[in-house]
C-alpha positions in Angstrom: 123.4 95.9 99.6 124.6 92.4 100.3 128.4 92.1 100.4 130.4 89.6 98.3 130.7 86.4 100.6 133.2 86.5 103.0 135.4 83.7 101.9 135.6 85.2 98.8 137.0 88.3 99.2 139.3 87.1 102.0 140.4 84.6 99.3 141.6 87.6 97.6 143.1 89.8 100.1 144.9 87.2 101.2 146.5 86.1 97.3 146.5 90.3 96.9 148.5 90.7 100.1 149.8 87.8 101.7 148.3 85.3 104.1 147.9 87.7 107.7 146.2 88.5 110.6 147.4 91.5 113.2 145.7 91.7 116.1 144.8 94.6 117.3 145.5 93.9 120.8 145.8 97.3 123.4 146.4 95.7 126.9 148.0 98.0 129.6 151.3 96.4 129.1 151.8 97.7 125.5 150.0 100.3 125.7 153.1 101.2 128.5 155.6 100.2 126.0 154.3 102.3 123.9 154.2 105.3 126.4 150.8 105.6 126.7 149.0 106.0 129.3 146.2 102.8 130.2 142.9 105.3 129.4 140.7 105.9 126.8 142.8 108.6 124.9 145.6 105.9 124.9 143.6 103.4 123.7 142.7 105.4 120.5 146.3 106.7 119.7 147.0 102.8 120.0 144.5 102.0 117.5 144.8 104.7 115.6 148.4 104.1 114.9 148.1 100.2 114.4 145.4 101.2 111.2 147.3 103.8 110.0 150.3 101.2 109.7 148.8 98.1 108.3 145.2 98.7 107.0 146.5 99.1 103.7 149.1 96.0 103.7 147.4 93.4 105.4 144.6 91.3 104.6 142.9 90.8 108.4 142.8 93.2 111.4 141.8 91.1 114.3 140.8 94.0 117.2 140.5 91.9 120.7 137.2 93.6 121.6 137.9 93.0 125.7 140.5 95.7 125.7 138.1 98.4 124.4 135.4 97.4 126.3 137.0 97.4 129.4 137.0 101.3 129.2 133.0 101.2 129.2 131.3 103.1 126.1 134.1 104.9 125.2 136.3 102.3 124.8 133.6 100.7 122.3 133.1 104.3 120.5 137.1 103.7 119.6 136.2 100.3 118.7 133.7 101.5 116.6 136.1 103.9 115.1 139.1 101.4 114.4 136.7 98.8 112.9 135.3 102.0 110.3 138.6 103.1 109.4 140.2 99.9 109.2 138.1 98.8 106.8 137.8 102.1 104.7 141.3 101.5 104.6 140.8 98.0 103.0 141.9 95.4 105.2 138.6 93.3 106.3 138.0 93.0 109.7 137.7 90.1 112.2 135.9 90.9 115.6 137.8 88.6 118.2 134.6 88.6 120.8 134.6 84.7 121.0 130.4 85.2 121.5 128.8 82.4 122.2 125.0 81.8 123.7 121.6 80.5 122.9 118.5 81.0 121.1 117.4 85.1 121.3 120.8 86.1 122.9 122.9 84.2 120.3 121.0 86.0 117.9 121.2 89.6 119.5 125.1 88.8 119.4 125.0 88.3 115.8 123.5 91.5 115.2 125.5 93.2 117.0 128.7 92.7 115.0 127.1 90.8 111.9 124.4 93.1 110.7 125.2 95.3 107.9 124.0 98.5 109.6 125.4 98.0 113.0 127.4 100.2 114.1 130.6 97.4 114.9 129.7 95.6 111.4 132.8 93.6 111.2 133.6 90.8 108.3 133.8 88.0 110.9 133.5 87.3 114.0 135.4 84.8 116.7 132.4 82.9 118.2 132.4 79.5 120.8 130.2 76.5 119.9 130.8 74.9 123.5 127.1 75.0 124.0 126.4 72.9 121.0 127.3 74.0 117.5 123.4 74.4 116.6 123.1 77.1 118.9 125.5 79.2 116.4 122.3 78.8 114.2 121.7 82.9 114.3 125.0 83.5 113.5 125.3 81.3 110.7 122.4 82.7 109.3 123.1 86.7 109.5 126.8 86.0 108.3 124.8 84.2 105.0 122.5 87.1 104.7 124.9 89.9 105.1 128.2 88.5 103.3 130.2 88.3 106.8 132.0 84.8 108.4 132.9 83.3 111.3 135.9 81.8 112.9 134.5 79.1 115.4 136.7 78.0 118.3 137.9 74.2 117.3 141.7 73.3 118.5 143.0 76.2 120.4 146.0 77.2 121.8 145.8 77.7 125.6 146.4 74.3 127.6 143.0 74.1 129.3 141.0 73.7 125.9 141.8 70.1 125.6 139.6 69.2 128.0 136.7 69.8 126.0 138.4 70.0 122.6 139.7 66.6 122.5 136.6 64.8 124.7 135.7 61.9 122.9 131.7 61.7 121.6 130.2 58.5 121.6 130.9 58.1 117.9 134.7 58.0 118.5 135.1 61.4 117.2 136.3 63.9 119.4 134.9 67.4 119.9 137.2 69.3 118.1 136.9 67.5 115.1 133.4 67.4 115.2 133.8 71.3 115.1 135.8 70.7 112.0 133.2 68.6 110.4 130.2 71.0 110.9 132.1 73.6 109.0 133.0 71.6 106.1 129.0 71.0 106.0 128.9 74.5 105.7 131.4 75.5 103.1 130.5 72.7 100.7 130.7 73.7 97.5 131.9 77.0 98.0 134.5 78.6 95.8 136.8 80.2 95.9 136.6 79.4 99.7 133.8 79.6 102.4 133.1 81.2 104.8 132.9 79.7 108.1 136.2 79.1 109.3 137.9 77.2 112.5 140.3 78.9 115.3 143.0 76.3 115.5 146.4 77.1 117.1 149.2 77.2 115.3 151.3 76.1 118.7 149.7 73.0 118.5 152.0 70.7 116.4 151.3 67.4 114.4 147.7 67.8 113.3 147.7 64.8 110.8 145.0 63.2 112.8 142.3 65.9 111.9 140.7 66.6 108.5 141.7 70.4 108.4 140.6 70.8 105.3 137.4 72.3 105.8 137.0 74.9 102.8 137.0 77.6 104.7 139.8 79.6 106.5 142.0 78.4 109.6 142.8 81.4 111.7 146.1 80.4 113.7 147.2 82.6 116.5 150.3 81.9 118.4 152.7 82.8 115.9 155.3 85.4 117.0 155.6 85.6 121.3 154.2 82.6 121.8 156.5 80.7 119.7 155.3 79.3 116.3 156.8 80.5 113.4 155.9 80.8 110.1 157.9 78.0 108.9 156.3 76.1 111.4 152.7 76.3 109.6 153.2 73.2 106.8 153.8 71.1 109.4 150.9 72.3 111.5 148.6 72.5 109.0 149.5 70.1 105.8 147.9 70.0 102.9 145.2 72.7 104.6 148.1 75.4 104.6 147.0 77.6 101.7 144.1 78.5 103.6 145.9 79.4 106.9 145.9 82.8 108.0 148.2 83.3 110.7 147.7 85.6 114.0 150.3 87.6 114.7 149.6 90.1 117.3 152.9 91.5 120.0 155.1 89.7 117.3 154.1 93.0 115.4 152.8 95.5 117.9 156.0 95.4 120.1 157.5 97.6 117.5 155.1 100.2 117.8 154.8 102.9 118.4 157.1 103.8 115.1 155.0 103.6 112.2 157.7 102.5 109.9 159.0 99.6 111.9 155.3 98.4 112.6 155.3 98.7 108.8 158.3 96.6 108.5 157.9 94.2 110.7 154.3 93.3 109.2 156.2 92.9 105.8 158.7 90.9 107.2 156.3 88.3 108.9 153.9 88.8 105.2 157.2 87.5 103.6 157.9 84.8 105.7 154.7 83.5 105.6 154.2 83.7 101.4 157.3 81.9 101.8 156.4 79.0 104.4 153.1 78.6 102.5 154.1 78.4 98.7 156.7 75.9 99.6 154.3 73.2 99.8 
């Protein structure tokens, strides 16, 4: 059975439960904080934990699929795992595997996490247009047919993505913003929101000069350790903020391994966020 269309029921989570991503994000360095030890067994106690704390609260679980896969098959059996229980725990799930290739592959891709009876079926997927936004095509297509999204890499955070980002076409309009406008083609005339969505970072400051409003969701990471708050987002975003769903990743998982203050801190950033976001 075809699911509800993405946008729409992340329109809802997100009005249900507030307006946030956590990644899921088990690199050696937490996993150490944590007291864990950097193998496969503490890579499932970490993810484990993070579900059992915030499935229920939070309308996105974002697991960085690198850090499982790095352990080989095992590490992508617990992937499989978090992505089940996550979602049988009701938060939807994005797949951060920023996939991105052509023709047959692209497509292989797409079924991998997009495909209702795969085995990592997530609700979206992270996925690069740098080799031409057509050759998403696959994707585009299975996220229709199965109800899923995408978030496609427009303005990111990290320094080095301007030099393709903000690369000027031969129209005047620079790469990022063509990004932008190729998913407002797609979510036209979607309510109560569509479901092809843009990565843009919420470090990035003044965005006046693009047309965020694409009618479809803006995931924003970089708030929390790397420095944007959620106050910060009008500014950032503008008129687009309603539709902002903000990363938060060691903001929140720094206060793990304590399941109450992992709980706390996700309604603490859930808060200020409602409240950056209905100010405008």
């Amino acid at each position: 059975m075809t699911l509800e269309p993405f946008g729409a029921r992340l329109r809802r989570a997100m009005d249900e439960r507030g307006p946030l991503c956590v990644g899921i994000d088990p690199h050696a360095s937490l996993l150490a904080e944590w007291g864990l030890n950097d193998d496969v067994a503490g890579l499932e106690r970490f993810s484990r934990t993070v579900v059992e704390a915030t499935a229920d609260r939070v309308a996105l679980l974002k697991p960085q699929s690198a850090f499982f896969e790095r352990f080989g098959s095992r590490g992508v059996a617990v992937l499989e795992k978090t992505v089940r229980e996550a979602r049988a725990a009701g938060a939807l799930v994005v797949m951060d595997a920023k996939r991105g290739d052509i023709g047959s592959t692209m497509a292989a891709y797409a079924e991998s996490f997009l495909h209702k009876d795969a085995p990592l079926f997530s609700d979206a997927l992270t996925v690069s247009p740098y080799l031409g936004y057509g050759s998403l095509s696959p994707a585009v297509a299975l996220a229709r047919e199965s109800g899923a999204g995408l978030f496609v890499l427009a303005l990111t955070s990290n320094p080095e993505g301007g030099e393709v980002q903000h690369a000027v076409r031969a129209d005047g309009r620079n790469v990022g913003a063509t990004m932008l406008a190729h998913l407002a083609a797609e979510n036209a005339g979607e309510e109560p929101l569509g479901s092809f969505g843009a990565v843009v970072g919420a470090t990035l400051g003044d965005l006046s000069a693009y047309d965020l409003d694409v009618n479809g969701p803006l995931l924003a990471p970089g708030v929390g350790a790397q420095g944007a708050t959620p106050a910060d987002l009008p500014r950032v975003f503008g008129s687009a903020v309603r539709n902002v769903v903000p990363n938060v990743s060691r903001g929140v998982l720094r206060h793990g391994p304590d399941i109450v203050a992992l709980r706390d801190s996700v309604e603490r950033f859930a808060r200020e966020v409602r409240t950056a976001v209905t100010s405008v």
